[in-house]
TIRO-2110 file (N, C-alpha, C; in Angstrom, 1 decimal):
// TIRO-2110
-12.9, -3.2, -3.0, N, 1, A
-11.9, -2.5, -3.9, CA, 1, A
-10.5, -2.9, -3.5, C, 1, A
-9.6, -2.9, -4.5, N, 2, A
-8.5, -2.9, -4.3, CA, 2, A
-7.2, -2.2, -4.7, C, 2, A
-6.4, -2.3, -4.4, N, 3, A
-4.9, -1.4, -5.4, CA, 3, A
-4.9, -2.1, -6.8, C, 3, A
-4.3, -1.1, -7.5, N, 4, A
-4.4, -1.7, -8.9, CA, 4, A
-3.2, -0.6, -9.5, C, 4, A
-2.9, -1.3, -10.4, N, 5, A
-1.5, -0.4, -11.1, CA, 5, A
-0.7, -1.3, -12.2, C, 5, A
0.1, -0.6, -12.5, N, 6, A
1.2, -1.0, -13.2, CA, 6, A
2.5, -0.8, -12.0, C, 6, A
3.1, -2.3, -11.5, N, 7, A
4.2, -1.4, -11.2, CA, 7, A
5.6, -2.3, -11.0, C, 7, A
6.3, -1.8, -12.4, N, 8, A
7.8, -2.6, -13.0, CA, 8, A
8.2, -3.5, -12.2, C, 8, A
8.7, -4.8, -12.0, N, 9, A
9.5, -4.9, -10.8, CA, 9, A
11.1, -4.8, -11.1, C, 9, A
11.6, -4.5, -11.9, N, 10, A
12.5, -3.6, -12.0, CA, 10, A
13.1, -2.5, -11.3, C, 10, A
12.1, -1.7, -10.7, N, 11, A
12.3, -0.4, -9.9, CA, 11, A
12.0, -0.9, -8.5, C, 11, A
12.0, -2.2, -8.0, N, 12, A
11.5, -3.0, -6.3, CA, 12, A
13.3, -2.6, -6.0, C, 12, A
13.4, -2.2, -4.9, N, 13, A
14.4, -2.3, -4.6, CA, 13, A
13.9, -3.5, -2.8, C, 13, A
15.2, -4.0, -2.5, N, 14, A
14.9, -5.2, -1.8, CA, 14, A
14.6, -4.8, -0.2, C, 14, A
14.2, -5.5, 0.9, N, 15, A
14.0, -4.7, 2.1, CA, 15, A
14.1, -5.8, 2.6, C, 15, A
14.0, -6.0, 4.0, N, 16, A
13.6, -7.5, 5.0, CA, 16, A
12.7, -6.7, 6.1, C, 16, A
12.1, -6.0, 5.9, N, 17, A
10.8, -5.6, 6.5, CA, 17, A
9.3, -5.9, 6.5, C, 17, A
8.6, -6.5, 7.0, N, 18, A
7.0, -6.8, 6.5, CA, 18, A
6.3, -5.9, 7.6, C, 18, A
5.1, -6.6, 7.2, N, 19, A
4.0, -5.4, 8.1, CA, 19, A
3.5, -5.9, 9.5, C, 19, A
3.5, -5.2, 10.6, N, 20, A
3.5, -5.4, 12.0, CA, 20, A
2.0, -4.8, 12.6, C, 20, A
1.9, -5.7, 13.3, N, 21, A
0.3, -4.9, 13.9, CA, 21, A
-1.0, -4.5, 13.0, C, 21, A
-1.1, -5.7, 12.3, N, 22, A
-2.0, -5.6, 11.5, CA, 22, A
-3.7, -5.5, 11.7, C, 22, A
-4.6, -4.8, 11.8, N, 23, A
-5.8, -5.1, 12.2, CA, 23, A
-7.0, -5.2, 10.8, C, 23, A
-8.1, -6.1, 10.6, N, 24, A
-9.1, -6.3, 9.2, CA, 24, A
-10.4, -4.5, 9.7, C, 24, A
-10.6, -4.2, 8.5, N, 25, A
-11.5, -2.9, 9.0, CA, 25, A
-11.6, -2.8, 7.7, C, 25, A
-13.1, -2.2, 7.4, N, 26, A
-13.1, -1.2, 6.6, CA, 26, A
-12.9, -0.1, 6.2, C, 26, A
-12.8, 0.3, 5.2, N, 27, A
-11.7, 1.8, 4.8, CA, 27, A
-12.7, 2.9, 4.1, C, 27, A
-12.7, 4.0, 5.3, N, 28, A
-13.5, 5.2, 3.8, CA, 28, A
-12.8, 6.1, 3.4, C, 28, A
-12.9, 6.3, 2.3, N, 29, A
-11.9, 7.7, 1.4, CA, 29, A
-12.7, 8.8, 1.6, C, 29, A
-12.3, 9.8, 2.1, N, 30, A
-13.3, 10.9, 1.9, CA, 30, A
-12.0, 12.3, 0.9, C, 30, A
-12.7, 13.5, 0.5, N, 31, A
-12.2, 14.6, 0.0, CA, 31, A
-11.5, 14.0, -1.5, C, 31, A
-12.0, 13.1, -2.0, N, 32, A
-12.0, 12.3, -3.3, CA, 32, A
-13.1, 13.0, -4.5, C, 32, A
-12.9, 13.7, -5.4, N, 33, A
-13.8, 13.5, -6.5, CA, 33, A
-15.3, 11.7, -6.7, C, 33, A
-16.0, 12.6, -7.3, N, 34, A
-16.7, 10.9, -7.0, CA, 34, A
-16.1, 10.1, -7.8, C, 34, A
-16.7, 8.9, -7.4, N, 35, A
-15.5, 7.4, -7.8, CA, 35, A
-16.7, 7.1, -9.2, C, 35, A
-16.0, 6.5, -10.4, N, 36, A
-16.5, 6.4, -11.5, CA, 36, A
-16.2, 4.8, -11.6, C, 36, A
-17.2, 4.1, -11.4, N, 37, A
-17.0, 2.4, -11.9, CA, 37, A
-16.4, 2.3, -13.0, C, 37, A
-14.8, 1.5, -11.9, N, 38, A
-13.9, 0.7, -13.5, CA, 38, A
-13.3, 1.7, -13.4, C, 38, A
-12.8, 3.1, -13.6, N, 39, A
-11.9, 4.0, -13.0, CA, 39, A
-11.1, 3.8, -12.0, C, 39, A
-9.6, 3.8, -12.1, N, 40, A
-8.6, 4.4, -10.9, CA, 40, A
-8.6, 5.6, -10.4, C, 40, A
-7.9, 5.7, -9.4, N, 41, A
-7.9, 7.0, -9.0, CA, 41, A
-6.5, 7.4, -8.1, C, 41, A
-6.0, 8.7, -8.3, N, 42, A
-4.5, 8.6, -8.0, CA, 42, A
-4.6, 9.0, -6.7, C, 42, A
-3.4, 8.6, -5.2, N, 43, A
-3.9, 9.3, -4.3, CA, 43, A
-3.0, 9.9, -4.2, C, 43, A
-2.0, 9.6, -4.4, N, 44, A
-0.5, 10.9, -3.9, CA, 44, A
0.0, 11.1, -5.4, C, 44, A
0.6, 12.4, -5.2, N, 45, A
1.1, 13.2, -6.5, CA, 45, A
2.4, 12.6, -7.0, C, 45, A
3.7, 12.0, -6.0, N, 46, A
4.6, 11.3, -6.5, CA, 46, A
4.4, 10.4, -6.9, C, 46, A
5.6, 9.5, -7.5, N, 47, A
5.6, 8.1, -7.5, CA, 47, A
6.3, 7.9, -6.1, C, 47, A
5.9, 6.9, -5.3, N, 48, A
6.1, 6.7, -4.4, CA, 48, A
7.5, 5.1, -4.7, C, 48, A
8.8, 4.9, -4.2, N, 49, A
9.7, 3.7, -4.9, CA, 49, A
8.6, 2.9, -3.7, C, 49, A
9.2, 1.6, -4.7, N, 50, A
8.5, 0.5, -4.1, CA, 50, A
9.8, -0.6, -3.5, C, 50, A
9.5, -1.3, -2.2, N, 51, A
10.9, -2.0, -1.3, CA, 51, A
10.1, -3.8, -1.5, C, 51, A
10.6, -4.9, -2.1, N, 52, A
10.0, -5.8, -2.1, CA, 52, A
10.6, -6.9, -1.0, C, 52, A
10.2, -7.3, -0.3, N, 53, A
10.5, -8.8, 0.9, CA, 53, A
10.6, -9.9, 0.1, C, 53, A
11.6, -10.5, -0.9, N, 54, A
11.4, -11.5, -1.3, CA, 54, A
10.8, -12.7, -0.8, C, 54, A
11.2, -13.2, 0.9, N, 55, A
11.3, -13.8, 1.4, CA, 55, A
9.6, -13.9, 2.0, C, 55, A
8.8, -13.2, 2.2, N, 56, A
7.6, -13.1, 2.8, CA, 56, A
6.9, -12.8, 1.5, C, 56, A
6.9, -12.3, 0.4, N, 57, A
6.4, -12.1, -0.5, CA, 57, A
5.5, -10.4, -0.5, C, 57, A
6.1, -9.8, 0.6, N, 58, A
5.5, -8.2, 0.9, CA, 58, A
6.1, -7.0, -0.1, C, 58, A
5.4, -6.1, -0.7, N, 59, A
5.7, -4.7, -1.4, CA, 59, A
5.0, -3.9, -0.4, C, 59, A
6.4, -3.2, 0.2, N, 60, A
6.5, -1.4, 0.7, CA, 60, A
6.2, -0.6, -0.2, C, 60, A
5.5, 0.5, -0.6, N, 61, A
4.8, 1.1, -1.3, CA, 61, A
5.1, 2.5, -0.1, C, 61, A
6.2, 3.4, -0.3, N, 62, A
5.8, 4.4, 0.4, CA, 62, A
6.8, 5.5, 0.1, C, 62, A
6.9, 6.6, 0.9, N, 63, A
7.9, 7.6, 0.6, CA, 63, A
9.1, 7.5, 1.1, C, 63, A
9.4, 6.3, 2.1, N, 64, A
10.5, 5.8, 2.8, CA, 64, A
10.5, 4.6, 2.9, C, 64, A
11.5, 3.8, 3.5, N, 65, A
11.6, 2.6, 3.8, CA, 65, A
11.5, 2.2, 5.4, C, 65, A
11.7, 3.7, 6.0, N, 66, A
11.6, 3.9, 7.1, CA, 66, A
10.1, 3.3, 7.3, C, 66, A
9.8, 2.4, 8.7, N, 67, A
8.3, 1.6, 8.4, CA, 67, A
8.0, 2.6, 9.8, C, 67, A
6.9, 3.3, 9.5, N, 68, A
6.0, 4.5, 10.4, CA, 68, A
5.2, 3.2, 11.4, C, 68, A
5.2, 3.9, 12.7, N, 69, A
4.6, 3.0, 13.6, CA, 69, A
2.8, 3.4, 13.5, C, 69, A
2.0, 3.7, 12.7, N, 70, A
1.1, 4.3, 12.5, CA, 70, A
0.2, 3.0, 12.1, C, 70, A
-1.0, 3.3, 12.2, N, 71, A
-2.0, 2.1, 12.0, CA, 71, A
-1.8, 1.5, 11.1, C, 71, A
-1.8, 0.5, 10.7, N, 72, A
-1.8, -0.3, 9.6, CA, 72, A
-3.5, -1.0, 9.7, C, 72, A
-3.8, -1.1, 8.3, N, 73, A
-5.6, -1.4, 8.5, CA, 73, A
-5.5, -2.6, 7.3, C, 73, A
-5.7, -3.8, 6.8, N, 74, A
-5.9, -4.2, 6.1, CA, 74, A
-7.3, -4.3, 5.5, C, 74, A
-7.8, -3.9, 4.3, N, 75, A
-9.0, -3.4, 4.1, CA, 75, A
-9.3, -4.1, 2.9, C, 75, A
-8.1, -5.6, 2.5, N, 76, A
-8.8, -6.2, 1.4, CA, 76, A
-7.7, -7.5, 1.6, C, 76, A
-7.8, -8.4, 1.1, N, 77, A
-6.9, -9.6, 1.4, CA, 77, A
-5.8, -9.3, 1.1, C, 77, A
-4.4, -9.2, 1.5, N, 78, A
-3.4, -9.0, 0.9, CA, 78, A
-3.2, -7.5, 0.7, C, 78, A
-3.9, -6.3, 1.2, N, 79, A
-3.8, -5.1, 1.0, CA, 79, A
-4.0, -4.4, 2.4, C, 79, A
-3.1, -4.0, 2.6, N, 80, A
-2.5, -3.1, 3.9, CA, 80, A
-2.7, -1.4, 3.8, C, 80, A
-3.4, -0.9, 4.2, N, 81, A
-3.0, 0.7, 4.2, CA, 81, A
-2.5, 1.3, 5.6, C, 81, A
-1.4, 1.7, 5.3, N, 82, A
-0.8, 2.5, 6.5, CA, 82, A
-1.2, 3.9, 6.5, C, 82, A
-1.9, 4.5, 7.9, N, 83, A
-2.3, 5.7, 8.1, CA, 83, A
-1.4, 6.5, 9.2, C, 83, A
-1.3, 7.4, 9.1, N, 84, A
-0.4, 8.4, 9.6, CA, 84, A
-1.8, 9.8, 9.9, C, 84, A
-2.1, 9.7, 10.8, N, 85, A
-3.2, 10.8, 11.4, CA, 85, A
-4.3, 10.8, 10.3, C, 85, A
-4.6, 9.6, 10.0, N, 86, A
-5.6, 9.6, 9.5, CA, 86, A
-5.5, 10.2, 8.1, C, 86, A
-4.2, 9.8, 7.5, N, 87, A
-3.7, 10.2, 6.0, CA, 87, A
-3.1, 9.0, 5.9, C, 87, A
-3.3, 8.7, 4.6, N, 88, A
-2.3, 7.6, 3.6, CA, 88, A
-0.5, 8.0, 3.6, C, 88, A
0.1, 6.7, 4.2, N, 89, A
1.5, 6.9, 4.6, CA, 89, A
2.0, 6.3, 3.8, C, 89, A
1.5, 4.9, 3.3, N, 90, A
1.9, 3.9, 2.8, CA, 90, A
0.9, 2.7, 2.4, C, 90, A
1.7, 1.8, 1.5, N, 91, A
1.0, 0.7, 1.7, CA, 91, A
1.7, -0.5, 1.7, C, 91, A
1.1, -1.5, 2.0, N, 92, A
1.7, -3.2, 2.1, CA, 92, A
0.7, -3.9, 1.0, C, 92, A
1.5, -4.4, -0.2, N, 93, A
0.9, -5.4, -0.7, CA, 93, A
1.3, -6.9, -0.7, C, 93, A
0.4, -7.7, -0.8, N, 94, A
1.1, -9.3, -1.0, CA, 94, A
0.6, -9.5, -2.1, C, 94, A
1.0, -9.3, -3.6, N, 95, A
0.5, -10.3, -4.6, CA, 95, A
0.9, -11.4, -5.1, C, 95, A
-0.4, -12.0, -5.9, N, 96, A
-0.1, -13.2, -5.9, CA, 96, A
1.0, -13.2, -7.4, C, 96, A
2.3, -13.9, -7.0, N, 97, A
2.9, -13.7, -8.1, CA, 97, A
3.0, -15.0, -9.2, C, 97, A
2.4, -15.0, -10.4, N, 98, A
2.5, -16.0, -11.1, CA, 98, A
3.5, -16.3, -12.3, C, 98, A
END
């Protein structure tokens, strides 16, 4: 599975931050409604602004720009989830931009 969305890059504001301490793992969602194939599913109530790395090609996806020292799990190629006690803090994407 992976992130999926719409998201403007109009609203990227710029950062020089990428992702540190990265480890490959699998990821389970629990306290989710069941997952409906081909369906999204929202996990935080805000929009969260999004900080883009021109230069590395990374999107900050979070409630700050402030980067939390908290696990970072990559759990799909190019997709980073940052956990904070075992909650969704953030995320790191790299997409492929064409």
């Amino acid at each position: 599975m992976y992130a999926w969305g719409l998201c403007p890059h109009q609203s990227w504001q710029p950062t020089d931050q990428t992702p540190q301490r990265i480890h490959r793992a699998a990821l389970q969602v629990v306290d989710l409604p069941p997952l409906i194939s081909g369906a999204s599913v929202q996990l935080n109530e805000v929009r969260w602004p999004v900080y883009w790395n021109a230069g590395s090609g990374w999107l900050w996806i979070a409630d700050a720009e402030d980067l939390p020292t908290d696990e970072l799990v990559e759990f799909a190629d190019g997709c980073v989830v940052v956990l904070r006690d075992g909650l969704l803090a953030g995320l790191w994407l790299r997409p492929a931009m064409t």
